[in-house]
N, CA, C and O atoms as a Tripos MOL2 file, in Angstrom:
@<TRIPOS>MOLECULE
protein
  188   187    47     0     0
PROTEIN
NO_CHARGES

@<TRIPOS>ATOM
      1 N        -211.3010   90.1880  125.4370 N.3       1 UNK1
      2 CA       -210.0860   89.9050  124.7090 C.3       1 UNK1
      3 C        -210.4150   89.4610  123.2880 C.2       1 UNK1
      4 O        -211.2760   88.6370  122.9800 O.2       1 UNK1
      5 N        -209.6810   90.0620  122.5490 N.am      2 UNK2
      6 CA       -210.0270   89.0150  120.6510 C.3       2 UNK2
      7 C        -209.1430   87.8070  120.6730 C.2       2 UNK2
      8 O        -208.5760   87.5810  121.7420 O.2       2 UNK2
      9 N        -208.9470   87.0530  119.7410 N.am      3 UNK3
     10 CA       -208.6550   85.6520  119.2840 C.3       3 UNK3
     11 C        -207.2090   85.4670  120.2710 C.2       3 UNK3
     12 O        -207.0440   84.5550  121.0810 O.2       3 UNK3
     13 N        -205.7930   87.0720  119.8430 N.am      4 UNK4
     14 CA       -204.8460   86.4790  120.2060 C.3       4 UNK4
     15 C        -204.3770   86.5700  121.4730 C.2       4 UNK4
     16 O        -203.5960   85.7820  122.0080 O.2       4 UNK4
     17 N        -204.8860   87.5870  121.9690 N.am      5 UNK5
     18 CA       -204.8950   87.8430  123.7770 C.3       5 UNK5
     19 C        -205.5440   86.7410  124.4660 C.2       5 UNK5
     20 O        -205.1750   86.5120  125.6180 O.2       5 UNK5
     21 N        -206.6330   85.8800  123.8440 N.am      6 UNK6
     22 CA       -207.6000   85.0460  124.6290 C.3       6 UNK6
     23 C        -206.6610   83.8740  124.6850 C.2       6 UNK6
     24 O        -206.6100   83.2780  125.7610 O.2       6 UNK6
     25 N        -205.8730   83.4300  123.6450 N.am      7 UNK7
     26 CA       -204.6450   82.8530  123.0540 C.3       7 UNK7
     27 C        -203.7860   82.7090  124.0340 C.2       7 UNK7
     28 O        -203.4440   81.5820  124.3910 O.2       7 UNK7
     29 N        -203.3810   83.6570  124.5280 N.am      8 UNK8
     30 CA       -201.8840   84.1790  125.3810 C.3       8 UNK8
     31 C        -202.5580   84.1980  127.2110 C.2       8 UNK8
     32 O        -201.9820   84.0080  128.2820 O.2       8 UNK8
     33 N        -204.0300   84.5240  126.8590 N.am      9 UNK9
     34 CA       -204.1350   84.1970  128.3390 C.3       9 UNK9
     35 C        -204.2470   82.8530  128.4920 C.2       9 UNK9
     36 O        -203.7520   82.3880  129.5180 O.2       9 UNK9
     37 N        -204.7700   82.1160  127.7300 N.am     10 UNK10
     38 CA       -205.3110   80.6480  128.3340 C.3      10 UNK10
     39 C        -203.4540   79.7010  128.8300 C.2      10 UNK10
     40 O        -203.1330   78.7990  129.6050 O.2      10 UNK10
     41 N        -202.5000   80.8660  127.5440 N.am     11 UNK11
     42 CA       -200.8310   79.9820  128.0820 C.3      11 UNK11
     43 C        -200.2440   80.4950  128.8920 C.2      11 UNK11
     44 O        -199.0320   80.2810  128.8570 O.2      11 UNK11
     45 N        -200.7790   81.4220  130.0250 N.am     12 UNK12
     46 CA       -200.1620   81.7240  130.4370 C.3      12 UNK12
     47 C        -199.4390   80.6990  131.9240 C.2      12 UNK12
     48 O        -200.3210   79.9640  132.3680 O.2      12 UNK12
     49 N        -198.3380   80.5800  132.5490 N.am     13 UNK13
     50 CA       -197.7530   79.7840  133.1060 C.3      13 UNK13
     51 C        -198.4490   80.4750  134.2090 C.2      13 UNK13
     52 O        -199.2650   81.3970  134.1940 O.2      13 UNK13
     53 N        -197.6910   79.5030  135.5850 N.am     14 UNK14
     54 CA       -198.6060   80.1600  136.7610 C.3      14 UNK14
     55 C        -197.9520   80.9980  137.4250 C.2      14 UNK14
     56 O        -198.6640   81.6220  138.2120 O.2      14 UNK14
     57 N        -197.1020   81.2170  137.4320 N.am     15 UNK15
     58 CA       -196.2700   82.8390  137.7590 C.3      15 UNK15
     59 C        -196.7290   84.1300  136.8120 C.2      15 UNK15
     60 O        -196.9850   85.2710  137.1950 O.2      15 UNK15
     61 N        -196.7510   83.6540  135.6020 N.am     16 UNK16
     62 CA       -197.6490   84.8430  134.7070 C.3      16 UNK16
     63 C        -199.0730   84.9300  135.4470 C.2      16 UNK16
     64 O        -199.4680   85.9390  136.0300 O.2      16 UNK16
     65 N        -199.5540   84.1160  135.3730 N.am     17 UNK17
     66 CA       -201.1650   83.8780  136.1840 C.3      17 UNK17
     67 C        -200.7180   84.7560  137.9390 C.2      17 UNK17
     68 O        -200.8200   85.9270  137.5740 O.2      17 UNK17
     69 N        -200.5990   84.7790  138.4010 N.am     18 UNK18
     70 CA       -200.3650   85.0240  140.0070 C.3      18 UNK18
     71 C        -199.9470   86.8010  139.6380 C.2      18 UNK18
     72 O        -200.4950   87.7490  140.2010 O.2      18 UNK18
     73 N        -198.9040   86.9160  138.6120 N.am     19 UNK19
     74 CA       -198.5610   88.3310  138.7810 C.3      19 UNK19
     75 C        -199.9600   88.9870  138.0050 C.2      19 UNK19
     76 O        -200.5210   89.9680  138.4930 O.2      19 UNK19
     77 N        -200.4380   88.3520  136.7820 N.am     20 UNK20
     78 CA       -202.0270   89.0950  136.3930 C.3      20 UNK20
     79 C        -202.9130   88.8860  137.4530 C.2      20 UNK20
     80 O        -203.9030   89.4660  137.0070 O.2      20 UNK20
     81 N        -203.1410   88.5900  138.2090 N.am     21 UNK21
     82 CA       -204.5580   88.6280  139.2110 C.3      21 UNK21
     83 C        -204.4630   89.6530  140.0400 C.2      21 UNK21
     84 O        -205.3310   90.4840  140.3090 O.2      21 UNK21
     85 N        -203.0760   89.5450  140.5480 N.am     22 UNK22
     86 CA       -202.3070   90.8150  141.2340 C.3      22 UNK22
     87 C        -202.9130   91.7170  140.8150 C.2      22 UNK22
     88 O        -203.8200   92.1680  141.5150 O.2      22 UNK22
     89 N        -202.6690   92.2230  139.7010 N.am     23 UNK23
     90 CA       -203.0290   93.6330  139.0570 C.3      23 UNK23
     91 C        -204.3890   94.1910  139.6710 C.2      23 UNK23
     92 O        -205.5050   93.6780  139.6030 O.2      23 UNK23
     93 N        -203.9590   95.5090  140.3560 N.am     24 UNK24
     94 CA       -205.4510   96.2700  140.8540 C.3      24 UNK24
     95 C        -206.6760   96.3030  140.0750 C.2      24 UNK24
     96 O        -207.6740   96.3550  140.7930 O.2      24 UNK24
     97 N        -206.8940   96.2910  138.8990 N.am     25 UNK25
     98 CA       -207.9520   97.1800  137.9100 C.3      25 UNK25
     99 C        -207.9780   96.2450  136.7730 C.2      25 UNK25
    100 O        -207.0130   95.4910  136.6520 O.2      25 UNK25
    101 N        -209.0930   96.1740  135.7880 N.am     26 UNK26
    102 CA       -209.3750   95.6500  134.9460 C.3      26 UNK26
    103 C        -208.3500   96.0930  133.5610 C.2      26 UNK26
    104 O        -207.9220   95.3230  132.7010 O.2      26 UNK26
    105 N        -208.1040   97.7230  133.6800 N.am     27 UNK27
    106 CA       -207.2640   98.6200  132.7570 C.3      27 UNK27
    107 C        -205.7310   98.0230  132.9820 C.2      27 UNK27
    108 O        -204.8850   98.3170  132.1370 O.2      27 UNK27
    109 N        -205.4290   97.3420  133.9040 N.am     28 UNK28
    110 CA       -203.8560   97.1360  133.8500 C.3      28 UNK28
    111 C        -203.5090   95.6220  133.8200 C.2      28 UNK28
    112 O        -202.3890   95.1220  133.9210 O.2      28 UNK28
    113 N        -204.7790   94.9580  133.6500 N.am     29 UNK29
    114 CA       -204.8310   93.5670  133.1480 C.3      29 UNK29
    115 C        -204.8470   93.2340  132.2440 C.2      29 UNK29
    116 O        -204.2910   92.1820  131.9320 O.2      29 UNK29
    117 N        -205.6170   94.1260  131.2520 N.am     30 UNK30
    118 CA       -205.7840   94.3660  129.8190 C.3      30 UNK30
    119 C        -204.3060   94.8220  128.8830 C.2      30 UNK30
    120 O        -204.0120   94.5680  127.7150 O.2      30 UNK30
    121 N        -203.6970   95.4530  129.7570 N.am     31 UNK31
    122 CA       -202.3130   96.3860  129.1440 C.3      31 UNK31
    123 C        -201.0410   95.0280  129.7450 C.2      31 UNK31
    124 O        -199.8930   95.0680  129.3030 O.2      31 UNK31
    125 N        -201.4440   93.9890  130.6970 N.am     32 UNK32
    126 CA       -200.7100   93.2600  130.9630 C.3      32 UNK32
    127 C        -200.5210   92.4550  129.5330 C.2      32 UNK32
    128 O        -199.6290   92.4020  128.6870 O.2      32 UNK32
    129 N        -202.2370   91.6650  129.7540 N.am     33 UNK33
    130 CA       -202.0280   90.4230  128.3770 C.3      33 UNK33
    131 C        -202.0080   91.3840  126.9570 C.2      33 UNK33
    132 O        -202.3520   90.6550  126.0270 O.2      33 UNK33
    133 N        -201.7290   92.7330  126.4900 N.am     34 UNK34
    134 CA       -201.6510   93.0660  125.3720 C.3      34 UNK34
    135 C        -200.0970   93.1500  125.2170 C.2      34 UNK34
    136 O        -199.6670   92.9930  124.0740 O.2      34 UNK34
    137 N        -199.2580   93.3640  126.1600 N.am     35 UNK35
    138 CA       -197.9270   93.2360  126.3330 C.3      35 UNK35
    139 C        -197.4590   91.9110  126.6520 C.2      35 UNK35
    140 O        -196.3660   91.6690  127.1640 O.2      35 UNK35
    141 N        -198.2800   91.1130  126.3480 N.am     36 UNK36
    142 CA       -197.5800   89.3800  126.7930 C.3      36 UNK36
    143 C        -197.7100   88.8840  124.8810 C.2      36 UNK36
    144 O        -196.8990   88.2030  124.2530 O.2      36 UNK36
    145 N        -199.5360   89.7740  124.1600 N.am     37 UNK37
    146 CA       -199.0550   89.4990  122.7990 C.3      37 UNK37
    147 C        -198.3210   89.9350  122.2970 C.2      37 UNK37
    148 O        -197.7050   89.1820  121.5420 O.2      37 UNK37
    149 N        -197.9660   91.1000  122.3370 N.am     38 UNK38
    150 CA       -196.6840   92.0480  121.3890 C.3      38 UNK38
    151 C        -194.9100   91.0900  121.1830 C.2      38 UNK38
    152 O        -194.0580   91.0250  120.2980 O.2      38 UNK38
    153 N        -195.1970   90.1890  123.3170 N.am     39 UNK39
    154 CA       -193.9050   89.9790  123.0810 C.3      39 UNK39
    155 C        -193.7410   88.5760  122.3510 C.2      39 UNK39
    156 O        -192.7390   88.2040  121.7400 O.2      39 UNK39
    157 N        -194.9850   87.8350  122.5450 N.am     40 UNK40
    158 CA       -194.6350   86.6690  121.5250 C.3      40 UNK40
    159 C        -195.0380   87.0460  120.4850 C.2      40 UNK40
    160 O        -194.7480   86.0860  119.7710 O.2      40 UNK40
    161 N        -195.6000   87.8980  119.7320 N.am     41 UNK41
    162 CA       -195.8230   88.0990  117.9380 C.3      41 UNK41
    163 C        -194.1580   88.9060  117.8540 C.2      41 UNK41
    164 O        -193.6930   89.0620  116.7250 O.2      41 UNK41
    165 N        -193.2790   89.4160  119.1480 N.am     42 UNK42
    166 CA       -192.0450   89.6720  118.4020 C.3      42 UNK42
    167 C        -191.0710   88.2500  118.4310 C.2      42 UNK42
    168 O        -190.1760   88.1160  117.5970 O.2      42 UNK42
    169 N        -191.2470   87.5680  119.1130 N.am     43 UNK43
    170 CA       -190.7390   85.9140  119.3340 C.3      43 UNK43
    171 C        -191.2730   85.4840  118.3130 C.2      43 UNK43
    172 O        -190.4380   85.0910  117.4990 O.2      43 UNK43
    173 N        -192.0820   85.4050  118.0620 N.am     44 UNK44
    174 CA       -192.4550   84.4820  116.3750 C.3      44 UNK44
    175 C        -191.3500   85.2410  115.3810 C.2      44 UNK44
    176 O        -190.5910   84.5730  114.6790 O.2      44 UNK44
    177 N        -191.3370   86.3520  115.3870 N.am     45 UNK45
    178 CA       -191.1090   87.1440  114.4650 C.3      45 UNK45
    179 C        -189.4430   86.5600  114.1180 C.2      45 UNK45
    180 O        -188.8490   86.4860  113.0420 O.2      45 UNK45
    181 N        -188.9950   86.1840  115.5600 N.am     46 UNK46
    182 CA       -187.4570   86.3710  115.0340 C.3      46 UNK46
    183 C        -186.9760   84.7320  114.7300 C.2      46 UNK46
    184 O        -185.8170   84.3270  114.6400 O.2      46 UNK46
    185 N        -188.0520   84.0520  114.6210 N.am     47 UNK47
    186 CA       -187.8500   82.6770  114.1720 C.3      47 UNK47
    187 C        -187.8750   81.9950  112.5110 C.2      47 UNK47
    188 O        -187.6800   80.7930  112.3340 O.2      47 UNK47
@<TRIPOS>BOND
     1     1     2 1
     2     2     3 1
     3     3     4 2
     4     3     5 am
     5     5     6 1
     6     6     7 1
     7     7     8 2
     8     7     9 am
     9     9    10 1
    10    10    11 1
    11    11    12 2
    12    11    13 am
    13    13    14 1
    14    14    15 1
    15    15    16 2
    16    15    17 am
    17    17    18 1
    18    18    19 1
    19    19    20 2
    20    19    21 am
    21    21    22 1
    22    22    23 1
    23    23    24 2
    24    23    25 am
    25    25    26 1
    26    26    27 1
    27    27    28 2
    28    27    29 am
    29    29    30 1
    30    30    31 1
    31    31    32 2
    32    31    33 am
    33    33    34 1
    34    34    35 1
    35    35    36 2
    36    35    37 am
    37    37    38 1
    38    38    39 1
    39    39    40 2
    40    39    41 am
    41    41    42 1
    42    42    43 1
    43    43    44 2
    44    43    45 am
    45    45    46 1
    46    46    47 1
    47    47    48 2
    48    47    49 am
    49    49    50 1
    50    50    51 1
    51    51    52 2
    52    51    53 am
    53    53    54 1
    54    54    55 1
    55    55    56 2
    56    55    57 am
    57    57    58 1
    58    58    59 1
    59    59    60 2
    60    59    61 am
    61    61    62 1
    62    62    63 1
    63    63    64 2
    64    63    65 am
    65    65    66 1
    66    66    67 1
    67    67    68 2
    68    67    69 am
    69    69    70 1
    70    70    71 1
    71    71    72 2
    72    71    73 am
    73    73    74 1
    74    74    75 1
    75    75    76 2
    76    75    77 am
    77    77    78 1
    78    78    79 1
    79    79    80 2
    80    79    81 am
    81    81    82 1
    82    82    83 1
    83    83    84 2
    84    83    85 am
    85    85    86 1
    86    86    87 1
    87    87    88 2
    88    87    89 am
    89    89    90 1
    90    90    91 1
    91    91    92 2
    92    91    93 am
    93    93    94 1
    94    94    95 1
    95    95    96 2
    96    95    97 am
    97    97    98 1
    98    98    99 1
    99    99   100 2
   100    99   101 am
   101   101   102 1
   102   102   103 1
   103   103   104 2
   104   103   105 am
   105   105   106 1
   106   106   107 1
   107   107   108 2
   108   107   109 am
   109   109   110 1
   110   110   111 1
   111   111   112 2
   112   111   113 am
   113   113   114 1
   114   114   115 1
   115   115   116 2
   116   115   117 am
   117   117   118 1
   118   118   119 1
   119   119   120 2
   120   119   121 am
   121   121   122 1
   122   122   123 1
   123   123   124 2
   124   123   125 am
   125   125   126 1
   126   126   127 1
   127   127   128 2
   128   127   129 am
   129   129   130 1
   130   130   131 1
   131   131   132 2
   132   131   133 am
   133   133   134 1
   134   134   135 1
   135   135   136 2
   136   135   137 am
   137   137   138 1
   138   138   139 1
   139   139   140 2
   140   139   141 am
   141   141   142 1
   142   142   143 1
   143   143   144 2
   144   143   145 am
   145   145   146 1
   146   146   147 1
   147   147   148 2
   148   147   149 am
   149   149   150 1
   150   150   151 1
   151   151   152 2
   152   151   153 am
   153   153   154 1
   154   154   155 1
   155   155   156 2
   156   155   157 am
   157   157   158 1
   158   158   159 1
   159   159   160 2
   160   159   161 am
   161   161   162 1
   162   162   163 1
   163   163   164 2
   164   163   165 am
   165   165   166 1
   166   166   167 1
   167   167   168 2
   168   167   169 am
   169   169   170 1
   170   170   171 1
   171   171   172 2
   172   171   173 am
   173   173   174 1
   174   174   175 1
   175   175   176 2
   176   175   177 am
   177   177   178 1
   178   178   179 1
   179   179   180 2
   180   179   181 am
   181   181   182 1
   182   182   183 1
   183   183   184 2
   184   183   185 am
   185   185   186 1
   186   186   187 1
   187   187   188 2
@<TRIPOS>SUBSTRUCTURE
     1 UNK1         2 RESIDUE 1 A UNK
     2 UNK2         6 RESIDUE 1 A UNK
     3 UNK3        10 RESIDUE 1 A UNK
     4 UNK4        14 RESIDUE 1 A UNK
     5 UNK5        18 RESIDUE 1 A UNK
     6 UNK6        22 RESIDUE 1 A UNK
     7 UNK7        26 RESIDUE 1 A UNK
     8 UNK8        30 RESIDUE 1 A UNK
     9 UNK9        34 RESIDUE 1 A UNK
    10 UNK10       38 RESIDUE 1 A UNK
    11 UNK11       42 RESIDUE 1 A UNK
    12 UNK12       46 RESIDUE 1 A UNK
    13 UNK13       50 RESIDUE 1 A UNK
    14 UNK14       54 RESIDUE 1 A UNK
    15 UNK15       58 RESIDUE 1 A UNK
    16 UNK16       62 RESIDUE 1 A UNK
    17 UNK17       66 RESIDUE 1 A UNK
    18 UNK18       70 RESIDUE 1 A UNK
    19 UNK19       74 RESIDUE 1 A UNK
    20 UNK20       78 RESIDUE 1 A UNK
    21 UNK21       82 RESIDUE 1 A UNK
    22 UNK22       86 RESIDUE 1 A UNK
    23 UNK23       90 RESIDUE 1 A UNK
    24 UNK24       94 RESIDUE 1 A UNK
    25 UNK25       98 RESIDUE 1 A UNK
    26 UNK26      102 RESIDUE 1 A UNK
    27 UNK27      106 RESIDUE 1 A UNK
    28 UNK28      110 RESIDUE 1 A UNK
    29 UNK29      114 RESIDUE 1 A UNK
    30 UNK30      118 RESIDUE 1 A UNK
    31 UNK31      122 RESIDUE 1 A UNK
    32 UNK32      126 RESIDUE 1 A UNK
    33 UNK33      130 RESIDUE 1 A UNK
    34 UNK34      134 RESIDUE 1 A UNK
    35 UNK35      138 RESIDUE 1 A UNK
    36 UNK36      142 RESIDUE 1 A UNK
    37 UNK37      146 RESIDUE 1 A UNK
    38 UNK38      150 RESIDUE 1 A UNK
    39 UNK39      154 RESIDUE 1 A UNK
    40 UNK40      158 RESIDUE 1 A UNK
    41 UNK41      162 RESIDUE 1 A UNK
    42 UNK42      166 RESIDUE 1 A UNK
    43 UNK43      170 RESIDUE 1 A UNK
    44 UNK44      174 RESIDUE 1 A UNK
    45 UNK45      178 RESIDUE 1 A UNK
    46 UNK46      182 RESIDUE 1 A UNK
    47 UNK47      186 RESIDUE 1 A UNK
């Protein structure tokens, strides 16, 4: 992960945590926390 994914994983709550572990494959864990940054850099965005 770089700076802001490593960021977004360490906040993730524990229902976020439980549904990422879930995930079969390393490829859809990766596409999880890159879609957890997109949605808070669009939450910053609208502040």
């Amino acid at each position: 992960f770089d700076k802001e994914e490593t960021k977004v994983f360490n906040e993730l709550t524990r229902r976020q945590r439980r549904a990422f572990n879930a995930l079969p494959d390393n490829n859809s864990k990766i596409i999880f926390i890159r879609a957890m940054v997109e949605k808070e850099i669009s939450w910053r965005e609208k502040l």
